[in-house]
N, C-alpha and C positions, 0 to 999 in steps of 0.2 A: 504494500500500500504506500501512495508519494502520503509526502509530509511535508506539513510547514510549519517552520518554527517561528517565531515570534519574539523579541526581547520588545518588552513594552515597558518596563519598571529599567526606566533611563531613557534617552535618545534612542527611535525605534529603530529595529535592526528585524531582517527578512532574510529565512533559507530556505532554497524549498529540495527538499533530500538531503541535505546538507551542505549546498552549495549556496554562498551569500548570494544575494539581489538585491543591484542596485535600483533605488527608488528615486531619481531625483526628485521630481513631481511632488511637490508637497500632499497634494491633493489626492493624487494614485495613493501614495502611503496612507493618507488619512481614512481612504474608501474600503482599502483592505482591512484595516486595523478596525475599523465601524463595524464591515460585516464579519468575520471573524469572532470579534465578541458578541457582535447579536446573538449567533452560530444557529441562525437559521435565515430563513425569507425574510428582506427587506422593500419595501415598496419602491417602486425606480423613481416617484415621485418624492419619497422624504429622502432616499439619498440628491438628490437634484438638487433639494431645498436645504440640506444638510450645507452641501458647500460650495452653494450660488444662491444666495442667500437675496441678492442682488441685481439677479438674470430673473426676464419672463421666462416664462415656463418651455416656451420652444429651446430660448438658446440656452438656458441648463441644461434640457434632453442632448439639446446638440456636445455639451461640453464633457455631457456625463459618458454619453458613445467613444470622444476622443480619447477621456481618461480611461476607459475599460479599455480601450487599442493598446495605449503605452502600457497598461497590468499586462497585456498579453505578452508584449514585444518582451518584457524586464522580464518575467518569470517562463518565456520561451514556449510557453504553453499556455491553453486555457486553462485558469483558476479560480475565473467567477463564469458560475452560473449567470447569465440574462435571458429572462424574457418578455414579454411586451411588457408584465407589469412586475415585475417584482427579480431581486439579486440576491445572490448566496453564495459561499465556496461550495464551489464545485463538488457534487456528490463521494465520488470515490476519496479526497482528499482526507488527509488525517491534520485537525490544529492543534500545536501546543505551542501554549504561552508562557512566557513566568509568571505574568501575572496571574492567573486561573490556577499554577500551582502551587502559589503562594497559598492564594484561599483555603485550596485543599490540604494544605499542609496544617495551614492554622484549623480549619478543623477535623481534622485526624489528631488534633494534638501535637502535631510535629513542631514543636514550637523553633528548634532550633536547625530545623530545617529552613523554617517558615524564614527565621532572621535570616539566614545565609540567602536565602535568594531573593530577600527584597534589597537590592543592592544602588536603588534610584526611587526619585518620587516618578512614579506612572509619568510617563510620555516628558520626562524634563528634559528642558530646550528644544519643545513642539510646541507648535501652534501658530495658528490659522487667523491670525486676529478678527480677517473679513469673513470671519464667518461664529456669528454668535453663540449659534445653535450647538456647532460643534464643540467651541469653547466651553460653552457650558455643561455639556457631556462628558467632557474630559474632567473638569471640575469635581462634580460630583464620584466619576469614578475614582479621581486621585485621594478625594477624599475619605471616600471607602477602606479603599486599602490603607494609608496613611492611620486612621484608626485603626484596622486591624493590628496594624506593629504595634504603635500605642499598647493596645491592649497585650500583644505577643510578650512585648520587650519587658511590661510588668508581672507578669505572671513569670518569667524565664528568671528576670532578679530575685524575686523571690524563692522560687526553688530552686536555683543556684545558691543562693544562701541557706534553706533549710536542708537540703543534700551537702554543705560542706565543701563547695567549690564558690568559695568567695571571688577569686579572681574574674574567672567568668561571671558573676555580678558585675562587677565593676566594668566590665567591657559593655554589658549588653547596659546597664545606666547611664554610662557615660553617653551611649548612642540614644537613651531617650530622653537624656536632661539636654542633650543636644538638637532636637525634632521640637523643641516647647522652651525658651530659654524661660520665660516666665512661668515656667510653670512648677508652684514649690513640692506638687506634689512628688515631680519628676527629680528635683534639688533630693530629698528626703530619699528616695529610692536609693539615691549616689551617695548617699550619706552613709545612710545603713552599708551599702554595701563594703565600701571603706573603713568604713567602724570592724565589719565581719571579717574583712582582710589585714585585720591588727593596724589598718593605718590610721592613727586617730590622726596627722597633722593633714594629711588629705580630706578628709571629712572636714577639719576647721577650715581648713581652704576654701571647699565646697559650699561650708555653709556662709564664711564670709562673701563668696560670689555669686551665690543666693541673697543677701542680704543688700549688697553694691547693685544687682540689676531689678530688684525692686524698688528701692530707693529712687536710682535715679529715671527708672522707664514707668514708673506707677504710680511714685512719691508715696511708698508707704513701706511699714516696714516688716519683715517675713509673722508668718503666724506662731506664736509663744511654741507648737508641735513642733516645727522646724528646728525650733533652739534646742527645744527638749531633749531633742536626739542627745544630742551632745553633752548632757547633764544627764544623761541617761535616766529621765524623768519616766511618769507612768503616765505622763498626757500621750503617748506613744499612740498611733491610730492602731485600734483593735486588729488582730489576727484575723485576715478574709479566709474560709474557708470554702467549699464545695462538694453541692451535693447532686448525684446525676439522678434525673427522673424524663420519662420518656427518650431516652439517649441525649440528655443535654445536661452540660454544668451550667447550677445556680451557686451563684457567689451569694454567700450573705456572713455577718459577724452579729455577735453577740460581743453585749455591753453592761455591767453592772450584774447588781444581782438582788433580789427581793422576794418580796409576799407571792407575786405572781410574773409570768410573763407579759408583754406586748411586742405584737408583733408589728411594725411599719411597714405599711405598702406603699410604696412609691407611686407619684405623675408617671408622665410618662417619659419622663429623662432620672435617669439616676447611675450613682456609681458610689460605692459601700467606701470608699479611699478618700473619693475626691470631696466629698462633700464633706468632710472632717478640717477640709484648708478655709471654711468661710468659717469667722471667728462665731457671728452669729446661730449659726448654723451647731457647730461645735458647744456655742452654751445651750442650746436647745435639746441637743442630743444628751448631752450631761444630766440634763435636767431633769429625762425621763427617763433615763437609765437611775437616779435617785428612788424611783418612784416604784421600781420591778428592773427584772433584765429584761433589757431591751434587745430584742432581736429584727437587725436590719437583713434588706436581700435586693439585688438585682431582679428584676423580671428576667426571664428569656428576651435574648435580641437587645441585652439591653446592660449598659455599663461593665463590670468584667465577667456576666455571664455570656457563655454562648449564644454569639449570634444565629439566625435561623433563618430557613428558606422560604417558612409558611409565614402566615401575619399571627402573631398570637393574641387567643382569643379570649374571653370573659373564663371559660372552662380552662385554658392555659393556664393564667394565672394564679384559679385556683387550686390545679394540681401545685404549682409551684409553691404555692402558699403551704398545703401541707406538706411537702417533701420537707422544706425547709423546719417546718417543726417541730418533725419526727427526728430528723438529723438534731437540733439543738436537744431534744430528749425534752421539748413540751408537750406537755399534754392537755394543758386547757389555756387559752392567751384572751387579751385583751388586743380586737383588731382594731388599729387604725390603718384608713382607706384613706389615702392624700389625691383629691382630685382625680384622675383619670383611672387610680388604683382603686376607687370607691366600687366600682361595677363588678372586679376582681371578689372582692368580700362580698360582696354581698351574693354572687352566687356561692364564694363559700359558706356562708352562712347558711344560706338555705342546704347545700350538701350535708355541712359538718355542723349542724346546731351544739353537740355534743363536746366540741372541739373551740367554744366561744364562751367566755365568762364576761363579753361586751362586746358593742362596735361600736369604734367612733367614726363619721364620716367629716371629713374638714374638704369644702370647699368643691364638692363635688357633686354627680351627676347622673342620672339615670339612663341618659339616651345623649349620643353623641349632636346627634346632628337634628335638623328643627324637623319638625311635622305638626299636622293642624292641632293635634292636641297635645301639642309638646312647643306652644311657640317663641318659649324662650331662649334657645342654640341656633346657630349658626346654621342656612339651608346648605345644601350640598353645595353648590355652589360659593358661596360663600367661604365654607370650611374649606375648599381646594384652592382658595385665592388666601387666604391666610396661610396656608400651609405652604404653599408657593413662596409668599414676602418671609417666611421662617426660613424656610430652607436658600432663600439668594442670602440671606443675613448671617448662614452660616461658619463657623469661624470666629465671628466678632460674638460680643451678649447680644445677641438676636433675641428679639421682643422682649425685653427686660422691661421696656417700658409699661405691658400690657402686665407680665409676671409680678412686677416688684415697683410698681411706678417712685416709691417712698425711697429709694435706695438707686436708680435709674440712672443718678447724676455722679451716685461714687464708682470714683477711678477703682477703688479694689473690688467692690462687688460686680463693676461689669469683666473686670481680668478675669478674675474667678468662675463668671458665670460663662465665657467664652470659653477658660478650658476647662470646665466643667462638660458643657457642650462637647466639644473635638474630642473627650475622653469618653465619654458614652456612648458616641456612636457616630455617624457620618450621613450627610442629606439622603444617599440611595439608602444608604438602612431603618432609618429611620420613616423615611415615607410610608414605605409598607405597614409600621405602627401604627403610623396616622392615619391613614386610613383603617385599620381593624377600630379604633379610636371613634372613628368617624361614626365607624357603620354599628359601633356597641348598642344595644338596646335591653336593659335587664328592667324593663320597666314590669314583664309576668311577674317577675319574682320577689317585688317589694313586700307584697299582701302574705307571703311565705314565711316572711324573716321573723323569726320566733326571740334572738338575742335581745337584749335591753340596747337599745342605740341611743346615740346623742350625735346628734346631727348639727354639727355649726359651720356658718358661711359669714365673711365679711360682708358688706353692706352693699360696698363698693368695688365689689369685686370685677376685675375688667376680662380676665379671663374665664370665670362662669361665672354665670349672674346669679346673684343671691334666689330668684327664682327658682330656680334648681333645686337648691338646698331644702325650700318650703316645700316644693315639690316630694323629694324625697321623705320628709318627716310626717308628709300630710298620707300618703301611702305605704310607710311600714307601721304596723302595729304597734302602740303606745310610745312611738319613736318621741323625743323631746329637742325641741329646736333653738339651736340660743345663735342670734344675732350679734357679731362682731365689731366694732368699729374698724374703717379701714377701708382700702383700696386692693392691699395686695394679695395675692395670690398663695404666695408662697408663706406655710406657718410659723418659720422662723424669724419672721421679720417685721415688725409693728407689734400690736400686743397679741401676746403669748401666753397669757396670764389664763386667761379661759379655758383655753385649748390644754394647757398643763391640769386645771385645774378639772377640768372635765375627765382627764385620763385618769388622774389620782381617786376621783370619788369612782372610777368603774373596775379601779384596782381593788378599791375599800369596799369594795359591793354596793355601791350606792349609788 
């Protein structure tokens, strides 16, 4: 069988049997490289539009015929498919790419496979300016993989460290505090690891050059964890663990210890590491670790669990929800559902009545998206054009303003919340959430919910409307609803005081 190999992950490169092909044509390259990862039928119409962006529709046909001539002449043979309406490679061909075995590397678990062949960011030193569409494809796909290292490179430090190969820490940290210079979580990895290889004046090095690129790129200065390292404090972020259920690892840690459990369900962005670098964030988690141990967790697809091919669903979460329980060795918790994770609990609730000694719902929703008798969410429409301005915004704190309006203006909550973002996931992986997101509807199962809830929503909340919230309490049985002061979204930030105070009285049975 012929073959073409692909180097995508750096300046592209083409063989086909083994033989390099030259590509001058930016555009021949680009055609290949488009269908290739499609790795099936493409319309001759969106390739045309892909990259003539700029041509009527005859003379893009016309340009797209000359470019598919020069593939021919370069690879000596035919290697795309055409026919009147749609392109592919060529049936009998075999594709391999690095990047697609990156993927697979990463999950197979081959972590240190995965790091050795991402050796380039996707397509660096390509691109097509005059052509948007394409740019923006690349975008997203570089940004994909660029998370997945992310997430490789921290999972790899850490078990280079707990297996007794520090050194190998330090290589694969060095390479992720180098992808993120702002980023302390990435500073802290290098730390440890250096600390693990006896070198403590490397780690102070470290952390004073964590300390110098905050300062002067943020004007703030690292979080008290950061120091800690070093004073080898117990503010140290909890040990991430995993648990596999359906063939997937769930990252989650536990926190504290008390009368009873609580368990947090994450929105729909989360990571058990990162969200330990917002100071606010960090006294909030403290707080309710006081109150019981606190048991956090990634969804599937999501921060350093396993990402996934399916979209996952209300029933997803909930297996997830109890895998993670069983692993921490609970047996009856206190749920809180955060926004988007609200829909999560609540089907488990209705599964595991058994397995609930409360719910708290903060700031969340019954049904994604608007309908006549639901007309307070975003129509479908609607919700793809916000998810749209989320995902061009990504990279930077995208929507921070709708998230956390109160906090929108500080320099260290948007650094934080931007790589909070790029650490959880990437615009192509995250999509597929947002829409399961979209299309959630656990509105049967309110009338179900047998657990004692407490339903509280801010007033002014920009990302679900307080409506919602009444919604949900006016629908689960003897549900209780307490109205917030405030804008934000997010629980850690304005007052706190309720939301703590609601958890403690459903820890105290009350």
């Amino acid at each position: 069988m012929e073959l073409i190999q692909l180097r995508l992950l750096g300046f592209p490169e083409f063989r086909l049997n083994g033989r390099p092909i030259e590509l001058a044509l930016r555009k021949a390259a680009a055609l290949v490289i488009y269908l290739a990862e499609a790795g099936g039928p493409v319309a001759r119409e969106v390739a045309a539009t892909l990259l003539w962006p700029e041509a009527d529709a005859e003379a893009a046909r016309a340009r797209l015929r000359r470019t598919l001539y020069k593939i021919r002449i370069a690879f000596g043979e035919e290697v795309i498919s055409a026919s009147a309406a749609s392109l592919m490679v060529r049936a009998p061909l075999s594709v391999e790419a690095d990047a697609s075995a990156f993927e697979h590397a990463c999950d197979a678990g081959l972590l240190d496979d995965a790091a050795g062949l991402y050796t380039s960011d996707y397509l660096a030193g390509f691109s097509l300016p005059d052509c948007p569409e394409f740019e923006e494809w690349v975008f997203f796909r570089r940004e994909a993989l660029r998370s997945r290292l992310v997430q490789a490179l921290e999972r790899l430090v850490e078990a280079k460290i707990a297996g007794g190969e520090p050194r190998d820490a330090v290589m694969h940290a060095t390479r992720l505090a180098a992808l993120d210079l702002l980023s302390e979580s990435a500073h802290r990895h290098l730390i440890r690891a250096h600390l693990a290889a006896g070198d403590r004046a490397a780690a102070e090095r470290q952390g004073e050059t964590c300390t110098r690129l905050l300062r002067d790129e943020l004007g703030v200065a690292p979080d008290p964890a950061t120091l800690a390292l070093l004073r080898a404090s117990d503010a140290e972020v909890p040990r991430t663990r995993y648990v596999e259920v359906d063939g997937i690892h769930i990252a989650y840690q536990t926190v504290g210890s008390g009368p009873a459990d609580i368990v947090l369900v994450p929105g729909f962005i989360s990571h058990v590491e990162r969200i330990w670098e917002d100071r606010s964030c960090r006294a909030w988690l403290n707080a309710v670790s006081r109150l019981g141990r606190l048991i956090l967790f990634d969804r599937r697809g999501m921060g350093l669990s396993d990402r996934v091919g399916a979209r996952p669903t209300v029933e997803a979460t909930a297996r997830d929800i109890l895998a993670v329980m069983d692993a921490a060795g609970s047996r009856r918790a206190v749920l809180v559902g955060a926004s988007e994770g609200g829909p999560g609990c609540i089907r488990f609730a209705v599964d595991h009545p058994d397995r609930l000694t409360g719910l708290v719902l903060w700031g969340s929703l019954a049904k994604g998206s608007h309908a006549p008798d639901y007309p307070f969410a975003l129509t479908a429409a609607q919700y793809d054009l916000w998810q749209q301005r989320l995902l061009a915004g990504w990279g930077g704190p995208a929507e921070i303003e709708t998230f956390a309006p109160s906090v929108a203006s500080d320099r260290q909550a948007r650094a934080w919340w931007a790589g909070l973002l790029r650490a959880a996931s990437s615009p192509g992986a995250v999509a597929g959430l947002l829409q399961a997101l979209r299309d959630a509807d656990v509105r049967p199962l309110l009338s179900k919910v047998s657990a004692k809830t407490l339903v509280l929503h801010r007033a002014g909340d920009r990302a679900v409307r307080v409506e919602a919230g009444r919604y949900l309490t006016a629908r689960i049985p003897g549900a209780r609803f307490v109205e917030v002061e405030g804008e934000d979204h997010w629980f850690w930030v304005g007052e706190q005081g309720v939301l703590l105070e609601g958890i403690g009285g459903m820890v105290r049975g009350r």
